[in-house]
C-alpha positions in Angstrom: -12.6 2.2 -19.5 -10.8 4.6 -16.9 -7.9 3.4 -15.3 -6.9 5.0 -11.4 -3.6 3.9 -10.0 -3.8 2.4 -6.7 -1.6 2.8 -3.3 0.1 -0.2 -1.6 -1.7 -2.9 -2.9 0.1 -5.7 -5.4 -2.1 -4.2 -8.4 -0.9 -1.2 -9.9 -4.1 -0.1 -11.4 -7.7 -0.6 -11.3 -9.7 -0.1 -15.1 -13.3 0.7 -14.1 -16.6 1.6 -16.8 -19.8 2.3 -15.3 -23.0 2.8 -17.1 -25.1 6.1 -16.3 -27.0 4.2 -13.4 -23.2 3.6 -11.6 -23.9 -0.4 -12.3 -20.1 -1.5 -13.6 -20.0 -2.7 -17.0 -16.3 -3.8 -16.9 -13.5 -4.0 -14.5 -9.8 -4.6 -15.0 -6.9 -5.4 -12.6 -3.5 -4.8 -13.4 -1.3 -7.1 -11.3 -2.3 -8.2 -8.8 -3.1 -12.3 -7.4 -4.1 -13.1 -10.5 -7.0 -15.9 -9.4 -8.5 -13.1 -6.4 -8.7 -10.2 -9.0 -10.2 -12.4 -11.6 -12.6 -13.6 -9.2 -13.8 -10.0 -8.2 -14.1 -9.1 -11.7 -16.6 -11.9 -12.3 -18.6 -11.2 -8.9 -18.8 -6.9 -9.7 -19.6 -6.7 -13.2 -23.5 -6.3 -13.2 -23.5 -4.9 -9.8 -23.9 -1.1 -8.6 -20.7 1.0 -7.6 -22.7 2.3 -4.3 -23.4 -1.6 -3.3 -19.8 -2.5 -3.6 -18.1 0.5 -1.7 -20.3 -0.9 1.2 -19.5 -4.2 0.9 -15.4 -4.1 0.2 -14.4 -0.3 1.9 -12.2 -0.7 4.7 -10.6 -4.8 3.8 -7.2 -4.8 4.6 -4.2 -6.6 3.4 -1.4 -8.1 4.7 -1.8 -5.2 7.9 -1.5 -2.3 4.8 -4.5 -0.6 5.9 -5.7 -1.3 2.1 -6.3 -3.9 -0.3 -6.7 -4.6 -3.7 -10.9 -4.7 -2.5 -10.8 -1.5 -0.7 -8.9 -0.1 -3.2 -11.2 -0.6 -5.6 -14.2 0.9 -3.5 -12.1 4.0 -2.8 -11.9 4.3 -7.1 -15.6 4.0 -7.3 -15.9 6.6 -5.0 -13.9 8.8 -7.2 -15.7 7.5 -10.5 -19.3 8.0 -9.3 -18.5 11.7 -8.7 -16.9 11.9 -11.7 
């Protein structure tokens, strides 16, 4: 597992591993609200990085222009051209 730091979210870093067809085999929040990061890494793991860019790029938090979702999809971005 690969681990990015993220930028103005509560979690402090995303832990990503992706298989060779992109589809995530395991993702890990660090920090974070605890039950909403939990709850992604149940709904992502099985699915493919290009689906969930689309689906969670551009959420935002709390008027941060980020969140812990977009985050995420701006990591898989970097780890599928990896």
């Amino acid at each position: 597992m690969k681990f990015f730091k993220t930028k103005g979210v509560c979690a402090s870093e995303i832990g990503i591993e992706l298989d060779e067809n992109n589809i995530v085999k395991d993702i890990k929040f660090v920090g974070g609200c605890h039950g909403n990061t939990q709850g992604l890494e149940h709904l992502i793991v099985g699915e493919k990085a290009e689906t969930i860019i689309i689906k969670l790029q551009g959420i935002n938090c709390k008027n941060r222009g980020t969140s812990c979702p977009d985050q995420l999809s701006q990591i898989l971005k970097l780890a599928t051209t990896d």
